[in-house]
C-alpha positions, -999 to +999 in steps of 0.1 A: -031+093-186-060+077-190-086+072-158-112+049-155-134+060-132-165+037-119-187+032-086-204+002-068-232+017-047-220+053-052-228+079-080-198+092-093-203+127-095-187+153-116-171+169-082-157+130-071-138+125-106-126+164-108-112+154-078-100+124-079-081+132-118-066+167-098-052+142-072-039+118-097-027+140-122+003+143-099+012+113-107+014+124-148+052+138-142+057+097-142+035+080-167+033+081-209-002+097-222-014+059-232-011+046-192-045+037-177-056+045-140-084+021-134-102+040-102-134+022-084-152+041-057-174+022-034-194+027-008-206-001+022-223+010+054-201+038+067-171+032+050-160+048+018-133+030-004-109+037-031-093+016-050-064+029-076-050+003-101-023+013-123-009-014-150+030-014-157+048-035-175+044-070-163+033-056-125+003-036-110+006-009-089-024-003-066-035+006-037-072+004-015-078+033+011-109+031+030-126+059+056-156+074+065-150+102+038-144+093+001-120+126+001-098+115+025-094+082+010-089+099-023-059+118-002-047+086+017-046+069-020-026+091-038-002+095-010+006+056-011+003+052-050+031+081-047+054+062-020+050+029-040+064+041-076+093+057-054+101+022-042+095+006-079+118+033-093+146+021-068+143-014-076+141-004-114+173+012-107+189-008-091+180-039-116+194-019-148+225-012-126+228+021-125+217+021-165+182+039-159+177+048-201+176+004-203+149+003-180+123+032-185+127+025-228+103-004-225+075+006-197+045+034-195+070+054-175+087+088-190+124+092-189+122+121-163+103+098-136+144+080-137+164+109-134+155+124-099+182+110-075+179+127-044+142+116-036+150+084-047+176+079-022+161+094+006+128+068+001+148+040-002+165+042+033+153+021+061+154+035+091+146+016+126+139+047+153+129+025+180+140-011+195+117-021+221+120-056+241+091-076+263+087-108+279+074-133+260+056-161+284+037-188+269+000-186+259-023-199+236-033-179+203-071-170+217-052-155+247-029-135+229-058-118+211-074-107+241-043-095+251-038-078+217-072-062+223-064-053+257-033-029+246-054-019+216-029-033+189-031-044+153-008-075+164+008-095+190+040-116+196+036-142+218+050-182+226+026-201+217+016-226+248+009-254+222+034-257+198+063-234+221+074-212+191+071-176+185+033-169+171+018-136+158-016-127+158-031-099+145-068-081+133-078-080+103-093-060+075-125-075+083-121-077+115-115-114+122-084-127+135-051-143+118-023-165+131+009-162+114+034-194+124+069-199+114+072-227+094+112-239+088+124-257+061 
């Protein structure tokens, strides 16, 4: 594998990209020699970033991990890179029908990264451990954030006083608010 390593507002120093290839190198039990890992550090206010792009075959595989220590985003990166190319291996799978030598000939992946079953299966399971039911009354979408706020989660599912349809809102990344509306066809 091939990294590319680069900082905005951060020195990339020999200790950061020992690191970060030891962390990646993981991933070489699935990649050819020739892939590229494009890695970008940065570095804004308290927040440390990492973001891992690896080029496949017609898609991209990436991930961004952000915390107040670049080496626990380097952690939290690889982690998710990992759980991703699990998922893209199952739908590789399943799109070559069961015929995993037609789909690994043409990509940056090696044949081995096809012929592990038993992780593959246990990834691709979805499992719901928890159903949990509220009341929904009718509010408008500034109310539901406070509310959201209020019980200290990421979203909220509400009935939205104006339109009387089911709403989500939810924080994000930068810390501004979004409104997600169903929209029928």
């Amino acid at each position: 594998m091939k990294f590319i390593i680069s900082g905005k507002n951060i020195e990339v120093t020999p200790g950061l990209k020992s690191t970060i290839e030891q962390k990646l190198a993981k991933l070489e039990r699935y990649f050819t020699p020739e892939t590229e890992i494009i890695v970008t550090l940065s570095v804004e206010k308290e927040r440390q970033k990492i973001e891992v792009t690896i080029p496949v075959k017609g898609n991209i595989i990436r991930s961004e991990q952000t915390s107040n220590d670049m080496y626990v985003s380097i952690d939290l990166v690889e982690e998710v890179i990992e759980r991703q190319l699990r998922k893209y291996k199952n739908k590789l799978v399943a799109r070559s029908q069961g015929h995993p030598t037609a789909a690994a000939s043409p990509s940056n992946f090696k044949k081995e990264f096809f012929e592990s079953e038993e992780e593959s299966e246990e990834d691709g399971e979805i499992r719901i451990v928890r159903t949990k039911k509220f009341g929904i009354k009718p509010m408008f979408p500034e109310d539901a954030c406070i509310q959201m706020e209020l019980l200290g989660h990421n979203f909220f599912v509400f009935s939205n006083a104006e339109t009387d349809e089911v709403n989500v809102v939810y924080k994000r990344k930068d810390g501004a608010f979004g409104l997600i509306e169903p929209e029928f066809h």
